[in-house]
C-alpha positions in Angstrom: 103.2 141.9 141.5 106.2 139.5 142.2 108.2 138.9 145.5 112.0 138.4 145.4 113.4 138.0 148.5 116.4 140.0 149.5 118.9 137.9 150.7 121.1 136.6 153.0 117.9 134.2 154.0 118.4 133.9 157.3 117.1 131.3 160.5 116.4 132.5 163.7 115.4 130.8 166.6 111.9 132.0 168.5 110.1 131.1 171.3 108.1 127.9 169.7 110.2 127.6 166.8 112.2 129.1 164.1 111.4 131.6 161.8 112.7 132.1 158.0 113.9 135.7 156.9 115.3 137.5 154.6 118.0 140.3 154.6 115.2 142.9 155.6 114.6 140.8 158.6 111.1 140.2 156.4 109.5 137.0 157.9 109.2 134.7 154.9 108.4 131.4 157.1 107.4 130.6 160.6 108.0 126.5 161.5 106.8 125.7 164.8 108.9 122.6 166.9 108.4 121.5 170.9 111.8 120.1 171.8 110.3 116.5 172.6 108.2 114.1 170.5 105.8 113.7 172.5 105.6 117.5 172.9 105.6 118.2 169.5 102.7 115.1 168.9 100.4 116.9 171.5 100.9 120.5 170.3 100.5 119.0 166.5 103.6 120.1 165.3 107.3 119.3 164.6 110.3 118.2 166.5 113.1 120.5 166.4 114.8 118.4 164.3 112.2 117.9 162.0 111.5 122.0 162.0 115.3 122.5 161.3 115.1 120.4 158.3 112.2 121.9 156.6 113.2 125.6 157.7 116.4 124.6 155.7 114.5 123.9 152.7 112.7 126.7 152.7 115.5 128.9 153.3 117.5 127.0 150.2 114.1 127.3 148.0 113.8 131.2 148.9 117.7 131.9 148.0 116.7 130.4 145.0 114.0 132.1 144.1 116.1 135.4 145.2 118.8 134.5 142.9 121.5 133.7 145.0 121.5 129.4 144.7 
């Protein structure tokens, strides 16, 4: 069974962080950020900066993989 993503892959902000979809609204991602460092340090996850970045990536990597680069 494979999985092709349907695009346009799309990033939506959530409460906690951002969330990857595709064009079914499908989650394909969930990155959770705190607005400040030190925040983010004590919860053990990324800066909104940082989850912007790597939701980016991910949202490239799955246009890829639907075909639409």
């Amino acid at each position: 069974m494979s999985f092709a993503p349907s695009p346009p892959i799309r990033i939506l902000r959530t409460q906690g962080g951002l969330k990857v979809v595709d064009g079914s609204a499908r989650p394909l991602a969930y990155v959770y950020t705190r607005e400040s460092e030190a925040d983010a340090r004590h919860a053990g996850v990324l800066t909104e900066a940082e989850g912007e970045e790597v939701a980016k990536v991910i949202a490239r990597a799955m246009q890829y993989a639907a075909g639409t680069s």
